[in-house]
TIMI-26000 format. One line per field, with one value per residue: residue number from 0; y, x negated, z of N, C-alpha, C, O in turn; residue in three letters. Coordinates in steps of 0.1 Angstrom, whole numbers, padded with zeros to 4 digits. Layout:
BEGIN
volum = c(NUM|...)
n.v = c(Y|...)
n.u = c(X|...)
n.w = c(Z|...)
ca.v = c(Y|...)
ca.u = c(X|...)
ca.w = c(Z|...)
c.v = c(Y|...)
c.u = c(X|...)
c.w = c(Z|...)
o.v = c(Y|...)
o.u = c(X|...)
o.w = c(Z|...)
dotor = c(ALA|...)
END
This chain:
BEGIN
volum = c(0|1|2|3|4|5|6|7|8|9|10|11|12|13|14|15|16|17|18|19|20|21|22|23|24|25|26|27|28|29|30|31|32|33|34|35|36|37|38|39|40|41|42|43|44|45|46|47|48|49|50|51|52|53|54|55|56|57|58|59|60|61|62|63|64|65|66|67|68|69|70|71|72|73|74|75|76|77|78|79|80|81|82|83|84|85|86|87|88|89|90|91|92|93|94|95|96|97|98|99|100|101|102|103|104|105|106|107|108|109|110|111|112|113|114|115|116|117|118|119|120|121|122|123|124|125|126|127)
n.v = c(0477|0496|0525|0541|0547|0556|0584|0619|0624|0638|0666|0681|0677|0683|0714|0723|0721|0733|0759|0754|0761|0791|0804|0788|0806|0830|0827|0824|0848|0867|0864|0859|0887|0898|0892|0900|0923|0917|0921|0913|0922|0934|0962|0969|0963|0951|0962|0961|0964|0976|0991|1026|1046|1078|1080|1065|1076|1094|1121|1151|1143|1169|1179|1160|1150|1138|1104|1086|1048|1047|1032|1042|1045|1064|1087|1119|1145|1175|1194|1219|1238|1232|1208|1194|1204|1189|1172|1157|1144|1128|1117|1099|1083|1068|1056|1044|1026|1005|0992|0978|0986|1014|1048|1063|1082|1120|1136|1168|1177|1191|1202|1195|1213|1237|1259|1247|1235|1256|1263|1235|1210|1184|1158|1130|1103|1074|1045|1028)
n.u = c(-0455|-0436|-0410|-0411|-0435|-0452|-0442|-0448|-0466|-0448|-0450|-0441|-0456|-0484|-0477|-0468|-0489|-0506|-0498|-0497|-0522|-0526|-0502|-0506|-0528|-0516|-0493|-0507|-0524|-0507|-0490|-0518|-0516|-0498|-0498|-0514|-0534|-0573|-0577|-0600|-0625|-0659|-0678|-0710|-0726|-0706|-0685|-0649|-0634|-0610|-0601|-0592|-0617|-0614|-0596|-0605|-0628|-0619|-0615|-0592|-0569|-0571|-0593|-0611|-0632|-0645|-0659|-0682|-0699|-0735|-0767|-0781|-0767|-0736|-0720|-0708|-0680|-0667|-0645|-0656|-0642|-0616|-0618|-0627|-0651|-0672|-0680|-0692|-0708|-0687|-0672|-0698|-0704|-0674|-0682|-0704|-0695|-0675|-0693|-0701|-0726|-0754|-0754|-0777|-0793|-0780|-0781|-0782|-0770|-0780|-0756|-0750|-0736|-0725|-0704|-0685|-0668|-0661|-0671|-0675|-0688|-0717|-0728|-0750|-0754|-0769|-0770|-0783)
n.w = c(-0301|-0290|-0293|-0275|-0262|-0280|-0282|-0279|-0243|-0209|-0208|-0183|-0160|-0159|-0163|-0143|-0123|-0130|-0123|-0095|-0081|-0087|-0073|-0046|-0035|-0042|-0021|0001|0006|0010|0032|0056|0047|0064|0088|0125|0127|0135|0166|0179|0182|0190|0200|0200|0240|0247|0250|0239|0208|0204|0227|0234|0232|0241|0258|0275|0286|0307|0306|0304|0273|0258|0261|0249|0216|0201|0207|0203|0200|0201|0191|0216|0234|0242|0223|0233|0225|0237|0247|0271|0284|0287|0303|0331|0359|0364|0340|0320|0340|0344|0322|0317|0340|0333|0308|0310|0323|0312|0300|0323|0334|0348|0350|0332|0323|0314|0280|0260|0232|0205|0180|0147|0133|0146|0143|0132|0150|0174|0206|0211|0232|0230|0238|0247|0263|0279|0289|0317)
ca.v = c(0488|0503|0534|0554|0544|0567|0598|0624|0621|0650|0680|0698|0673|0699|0726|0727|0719|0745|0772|0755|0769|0806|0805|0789|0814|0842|0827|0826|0862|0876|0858|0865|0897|0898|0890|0907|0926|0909|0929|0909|0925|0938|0972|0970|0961|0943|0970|0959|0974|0985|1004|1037|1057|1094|1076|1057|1090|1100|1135|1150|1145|1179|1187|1154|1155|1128|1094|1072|1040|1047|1024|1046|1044|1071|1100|1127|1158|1176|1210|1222|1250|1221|1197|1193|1212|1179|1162|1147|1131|1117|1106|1094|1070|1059|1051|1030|1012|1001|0979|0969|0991|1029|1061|1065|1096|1130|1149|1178|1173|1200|1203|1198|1225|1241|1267|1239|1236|1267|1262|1219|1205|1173|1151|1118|1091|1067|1040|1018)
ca.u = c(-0453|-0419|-0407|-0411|-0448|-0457|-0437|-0459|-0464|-0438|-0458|-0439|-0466|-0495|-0476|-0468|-0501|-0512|-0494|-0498|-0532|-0524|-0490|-0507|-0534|-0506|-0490|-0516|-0530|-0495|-0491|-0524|-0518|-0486|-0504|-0517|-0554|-0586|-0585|-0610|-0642|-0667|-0687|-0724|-0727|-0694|-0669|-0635|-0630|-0594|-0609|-0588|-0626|-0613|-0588|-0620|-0639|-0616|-0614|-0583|-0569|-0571|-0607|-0619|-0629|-0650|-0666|-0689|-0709|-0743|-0777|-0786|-0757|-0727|-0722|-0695|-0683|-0659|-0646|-0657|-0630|-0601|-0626|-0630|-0664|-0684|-0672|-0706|-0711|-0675|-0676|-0709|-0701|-0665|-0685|-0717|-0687|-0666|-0703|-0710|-0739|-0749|-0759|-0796|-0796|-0774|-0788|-0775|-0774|-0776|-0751|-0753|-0730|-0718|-0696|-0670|-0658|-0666|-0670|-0677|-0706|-0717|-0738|-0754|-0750|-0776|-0770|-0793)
ca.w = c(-0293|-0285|-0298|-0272|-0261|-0292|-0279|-0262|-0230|-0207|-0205|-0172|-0143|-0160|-0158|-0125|-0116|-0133|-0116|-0084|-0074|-0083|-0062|-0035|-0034|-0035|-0009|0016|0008|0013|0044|0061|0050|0074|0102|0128|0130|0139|0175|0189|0177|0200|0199|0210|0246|0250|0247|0229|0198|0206|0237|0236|0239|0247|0269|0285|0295|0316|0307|0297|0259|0249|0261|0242|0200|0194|0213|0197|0208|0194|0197|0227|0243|0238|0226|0235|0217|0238|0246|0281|0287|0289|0310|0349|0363|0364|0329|0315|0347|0348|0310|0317|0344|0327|0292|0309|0336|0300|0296|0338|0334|0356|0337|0332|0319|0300|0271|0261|0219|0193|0169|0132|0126|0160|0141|0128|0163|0184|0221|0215|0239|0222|0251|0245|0278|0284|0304|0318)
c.v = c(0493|0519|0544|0556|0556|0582|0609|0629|0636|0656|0688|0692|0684|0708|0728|0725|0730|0756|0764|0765|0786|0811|0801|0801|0830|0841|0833|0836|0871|0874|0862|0880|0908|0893|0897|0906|0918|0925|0923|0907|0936|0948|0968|0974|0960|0951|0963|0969|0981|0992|1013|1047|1065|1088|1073|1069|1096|1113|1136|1151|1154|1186|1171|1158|1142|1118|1083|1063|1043|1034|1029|1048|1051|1086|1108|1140|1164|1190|1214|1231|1241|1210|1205|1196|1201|1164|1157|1142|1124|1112|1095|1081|1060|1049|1040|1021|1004|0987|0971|0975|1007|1037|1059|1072|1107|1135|1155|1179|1186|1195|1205|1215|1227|1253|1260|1235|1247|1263|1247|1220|1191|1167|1134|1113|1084|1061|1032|1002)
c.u = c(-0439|-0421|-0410|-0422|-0455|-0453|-0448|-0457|-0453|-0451|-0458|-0450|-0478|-0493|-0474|-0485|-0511|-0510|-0493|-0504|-0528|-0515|-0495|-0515|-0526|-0500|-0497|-0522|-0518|-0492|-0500|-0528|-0507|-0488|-0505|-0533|-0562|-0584|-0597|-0624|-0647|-0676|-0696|-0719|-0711|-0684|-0659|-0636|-0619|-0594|-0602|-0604|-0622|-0605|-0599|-0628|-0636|-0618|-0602|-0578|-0574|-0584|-0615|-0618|-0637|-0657|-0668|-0699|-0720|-0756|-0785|-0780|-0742|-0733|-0707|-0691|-0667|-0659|-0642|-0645|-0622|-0609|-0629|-0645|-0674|-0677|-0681|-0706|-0699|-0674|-0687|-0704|-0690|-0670|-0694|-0703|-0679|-0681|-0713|-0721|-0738|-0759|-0774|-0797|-0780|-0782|-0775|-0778|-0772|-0766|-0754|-0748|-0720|-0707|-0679|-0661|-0663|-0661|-0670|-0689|-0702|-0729|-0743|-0755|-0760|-0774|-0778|-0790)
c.w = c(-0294|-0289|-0285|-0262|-0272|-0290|-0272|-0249|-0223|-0200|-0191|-0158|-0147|-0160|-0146|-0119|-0120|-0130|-0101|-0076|-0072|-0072|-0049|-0031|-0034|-0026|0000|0015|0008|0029|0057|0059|0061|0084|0110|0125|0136|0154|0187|0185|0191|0197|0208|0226|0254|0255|0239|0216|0198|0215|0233|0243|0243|0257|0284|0294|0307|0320|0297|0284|0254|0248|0250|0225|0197|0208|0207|0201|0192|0198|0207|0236|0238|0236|0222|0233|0222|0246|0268|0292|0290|0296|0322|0350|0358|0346|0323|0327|0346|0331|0313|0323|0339|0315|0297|0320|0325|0299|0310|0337|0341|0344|0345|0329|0309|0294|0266|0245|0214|0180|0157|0125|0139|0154|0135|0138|0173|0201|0223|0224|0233|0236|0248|0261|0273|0294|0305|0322)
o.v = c(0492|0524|0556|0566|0564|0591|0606|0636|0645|0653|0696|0699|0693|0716|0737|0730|0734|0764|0771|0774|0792|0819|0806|0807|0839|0851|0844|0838|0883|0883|0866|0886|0919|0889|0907|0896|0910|0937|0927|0897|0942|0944|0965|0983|0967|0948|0957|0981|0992|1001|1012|1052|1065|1092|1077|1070|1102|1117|1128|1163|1152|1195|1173|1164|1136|1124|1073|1068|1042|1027|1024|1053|1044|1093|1106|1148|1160|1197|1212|1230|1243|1199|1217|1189|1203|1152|1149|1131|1112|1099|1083|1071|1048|1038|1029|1009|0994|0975|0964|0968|1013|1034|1056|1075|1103|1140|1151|1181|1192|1186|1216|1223|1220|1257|1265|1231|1242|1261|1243|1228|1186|1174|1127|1121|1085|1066|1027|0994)
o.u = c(-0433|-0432|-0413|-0421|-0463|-0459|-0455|-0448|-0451|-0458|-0467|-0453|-0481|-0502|-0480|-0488|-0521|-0519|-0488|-0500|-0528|-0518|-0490|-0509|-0529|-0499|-0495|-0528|-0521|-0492|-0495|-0537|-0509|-0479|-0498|-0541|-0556|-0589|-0601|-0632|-0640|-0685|-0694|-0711|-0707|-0676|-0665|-0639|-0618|-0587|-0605|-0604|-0626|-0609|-0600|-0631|-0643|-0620|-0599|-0579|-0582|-0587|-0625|-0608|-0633|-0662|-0661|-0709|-0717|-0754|-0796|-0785|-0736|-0742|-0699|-0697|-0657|-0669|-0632|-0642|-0621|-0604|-0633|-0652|-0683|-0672|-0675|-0701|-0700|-0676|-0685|-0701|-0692|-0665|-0694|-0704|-0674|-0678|-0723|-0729|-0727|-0766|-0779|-0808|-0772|-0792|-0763|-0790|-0763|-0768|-0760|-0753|-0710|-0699|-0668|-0650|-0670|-0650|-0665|-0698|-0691|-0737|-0733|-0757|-0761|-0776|-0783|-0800)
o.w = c(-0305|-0288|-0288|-0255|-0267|-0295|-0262|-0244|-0231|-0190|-0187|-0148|-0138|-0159|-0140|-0108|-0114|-0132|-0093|-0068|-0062|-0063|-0040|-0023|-0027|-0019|0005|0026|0007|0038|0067|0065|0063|0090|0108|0123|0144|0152|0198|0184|0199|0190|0219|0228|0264|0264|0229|0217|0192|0214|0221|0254|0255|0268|0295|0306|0316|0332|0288|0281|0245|0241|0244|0221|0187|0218|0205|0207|0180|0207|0208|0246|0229|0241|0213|0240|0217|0250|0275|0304|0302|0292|0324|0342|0350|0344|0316|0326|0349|0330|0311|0316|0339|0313|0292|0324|0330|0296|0311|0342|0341|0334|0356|0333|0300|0301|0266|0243|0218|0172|0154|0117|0141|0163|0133|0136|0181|0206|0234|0222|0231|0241|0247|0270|0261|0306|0295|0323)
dotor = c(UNK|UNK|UNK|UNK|UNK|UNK|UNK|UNK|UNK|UNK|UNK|UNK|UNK|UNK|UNK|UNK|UNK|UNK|UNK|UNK|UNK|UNK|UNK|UNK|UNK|UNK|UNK|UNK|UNK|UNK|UNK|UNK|UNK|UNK|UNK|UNK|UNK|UNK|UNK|UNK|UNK|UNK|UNK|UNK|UNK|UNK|UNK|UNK|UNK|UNK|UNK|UNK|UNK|UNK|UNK|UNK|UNK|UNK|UNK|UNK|UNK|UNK|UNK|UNK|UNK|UNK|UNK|UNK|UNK|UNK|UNK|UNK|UNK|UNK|UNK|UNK|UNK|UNK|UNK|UNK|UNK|UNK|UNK|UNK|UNK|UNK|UNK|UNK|UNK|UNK|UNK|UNK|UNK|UNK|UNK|UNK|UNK|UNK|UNK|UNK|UNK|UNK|UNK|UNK|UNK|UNK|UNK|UNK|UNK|UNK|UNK|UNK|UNK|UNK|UNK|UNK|UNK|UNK|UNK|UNK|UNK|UNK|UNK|UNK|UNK|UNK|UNK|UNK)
END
């Protein structure tokens, strides 16, 4: 055997191999985290998730406060005084036409706590 058959073998191919994995795995979780958003998620009955809802109602900003897709349809929590005469039927129809479907019904919801916003109407939509 030759002298330098007995040496031990060079150490730096398992180091690198050993800091490969971590470094790739920081790459690519820095990277996909420089991406953009997932906006192509879908709210129950094929709304967009990036949907601008208060925009959607078609009442104006400052009378809307809240619009959520619920499992009975929508529901809309918004201040009457800064909203047009007929503003549950015109939510109504903009929120079921966002899913190709017509209003089946308004209710008129109670508030949990009607003193945390004074003068909100809160309305549930049903569309059919």
């Amino acid at each position: 055997m030759t002298e330098a058959s007995h040496a031990c073998p060079d150490p730096s191919p398992a180091r690198a191999g050993k800091w490969l994995a971590p470094s790739a795995l920081i790459a690519t979780l820095c990277l996909t985290a420089c991406g953009p958003r997932n906006t192509d998620e879908i709210l129950r009955g094929g709304v967009p998730a990036m949907t601008n809802l208060p925009r959607a109602t078609s009442l104006p900003p400052a009378a809307v406060r809240t619009v959520s897709r619920r499992e009975f349809g929508w529901r809309v929590i918004y201040h009457p005084a800064s909203a047009p005469a007929n503003a549950d039927q015109q939510a109504a129809v903009a929120l079921c036409r966002l899913e190709s479907r017509r209003v089946e019904r308004i209710e008129h919801a109670i508030q949990a706590a009607p003193l945390d916003d004074p003068g909100a109407r809160m309305i549930d939509i049903f569309c059919a």
